[in-house]
C-alpha positions in Angstrom: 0.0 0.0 0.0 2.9 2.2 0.8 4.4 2.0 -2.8 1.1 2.6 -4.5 0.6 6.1 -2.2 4.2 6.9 -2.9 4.1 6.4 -6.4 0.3 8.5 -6.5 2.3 11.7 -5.2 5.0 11.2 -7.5 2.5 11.3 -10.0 0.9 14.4 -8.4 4.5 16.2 -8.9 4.8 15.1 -12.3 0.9 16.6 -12.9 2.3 19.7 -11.1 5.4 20.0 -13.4 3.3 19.6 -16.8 1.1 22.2 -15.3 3.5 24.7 -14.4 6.3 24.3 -16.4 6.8 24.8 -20.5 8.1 21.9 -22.0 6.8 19.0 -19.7 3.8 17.1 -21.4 2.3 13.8 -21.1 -0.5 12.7 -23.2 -3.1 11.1 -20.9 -3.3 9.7 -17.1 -2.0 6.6 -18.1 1.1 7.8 -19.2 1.3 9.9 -16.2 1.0 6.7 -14.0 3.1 5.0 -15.9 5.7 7.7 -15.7 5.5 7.9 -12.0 6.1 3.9 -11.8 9.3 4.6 -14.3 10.8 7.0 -12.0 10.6 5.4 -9.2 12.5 2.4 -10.4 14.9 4.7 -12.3 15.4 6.6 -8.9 16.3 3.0 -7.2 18.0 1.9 -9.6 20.4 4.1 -12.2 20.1 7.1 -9.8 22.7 5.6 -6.9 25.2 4.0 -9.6 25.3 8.0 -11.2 25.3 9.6 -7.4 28.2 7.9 -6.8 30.0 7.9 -10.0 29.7 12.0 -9.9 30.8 12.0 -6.2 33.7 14.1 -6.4 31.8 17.1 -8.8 28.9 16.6 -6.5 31.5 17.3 -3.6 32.8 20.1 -5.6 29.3 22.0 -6.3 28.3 21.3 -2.5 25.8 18.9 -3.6 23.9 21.2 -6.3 25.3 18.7 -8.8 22.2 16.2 -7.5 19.8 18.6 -8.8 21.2 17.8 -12.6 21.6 14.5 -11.8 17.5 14.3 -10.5 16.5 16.3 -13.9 18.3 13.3 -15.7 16.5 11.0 -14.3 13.1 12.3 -15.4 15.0 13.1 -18.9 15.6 9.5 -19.2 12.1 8.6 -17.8 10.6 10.8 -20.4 13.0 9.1 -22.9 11.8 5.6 -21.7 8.4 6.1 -21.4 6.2 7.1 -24.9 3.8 10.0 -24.6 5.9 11.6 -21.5 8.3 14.5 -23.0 10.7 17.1 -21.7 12.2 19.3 -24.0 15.8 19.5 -22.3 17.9 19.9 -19.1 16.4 23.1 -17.5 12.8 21.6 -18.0 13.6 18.2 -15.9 15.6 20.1 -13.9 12.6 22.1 -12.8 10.5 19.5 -12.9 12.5 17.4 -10.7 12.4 20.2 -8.3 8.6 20.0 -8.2 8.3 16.3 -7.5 11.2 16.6 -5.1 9.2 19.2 -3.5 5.9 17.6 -3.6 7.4 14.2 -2.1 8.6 15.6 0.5 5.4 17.6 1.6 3.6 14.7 1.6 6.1 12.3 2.8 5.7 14.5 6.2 2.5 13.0 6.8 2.9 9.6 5.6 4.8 7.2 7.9 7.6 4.4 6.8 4.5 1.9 5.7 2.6 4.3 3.8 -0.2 4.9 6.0 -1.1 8.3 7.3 0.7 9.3 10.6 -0.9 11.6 13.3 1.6 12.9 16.0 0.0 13.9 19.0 2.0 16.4 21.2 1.0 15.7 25.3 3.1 18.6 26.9 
């Protein structure tokens, strides 16, 4: 249950990013879906193996160099999956930006197993 929400707000940043940004487009919900399932195994996949090839120009930058490295994983999501398109670096870039964002607003109240998480404060 937790990977289906999970992957349901990354489609809700990639939604956001067509919305917002020039030069993101998908053609229907599917793709969007389908998109959303991509990236996710792109991100557990390809993404570590490239994070840690680029260590030392990520060390350089101060770790801005993972904000390219997130746009190329959309790039090559939108490059893997037909009817998803980005029309260059700045674009993903952007759009990676979004999703990161939108992730991690809703990864604040979602818990570890994907259910939502109420934190009661008794002081």
């Amino acid at each position: 249950m937790g990977f289906v929400i999970r992957m349901a707000i990354t489609a809700l940043g990639l939604w956001l990013a067509a919305r917002w940004i020039s030069g993101i487009t998908f053609e229907d919900e599917i793709t969007l879906v389908g998109a959303a399932l991509i990236l996710g195994i792109v991100n557990a996949v390809v993404r570590p193996i490239l994070v840690f090839m680029t260590l030392p120009i990520t060390f350089l930058t101060l770790g801005l160099f993972l904000w390219i490295v997130n746009g190329a994983m959309i790039g090559l999501v939108a490059w893997l999956v037909p009817g998803f398109s980005v029309d260059g670096l700045w674009p993903a870039m952007l759009a990676s930006l979004i999703v990161g964002l939108t992730g991690w607003v809703a990864n604040a109240f979602i818990g570890e197993n994907g259910r939502y998480e109420v934190i009661v404060d008794r002081r």
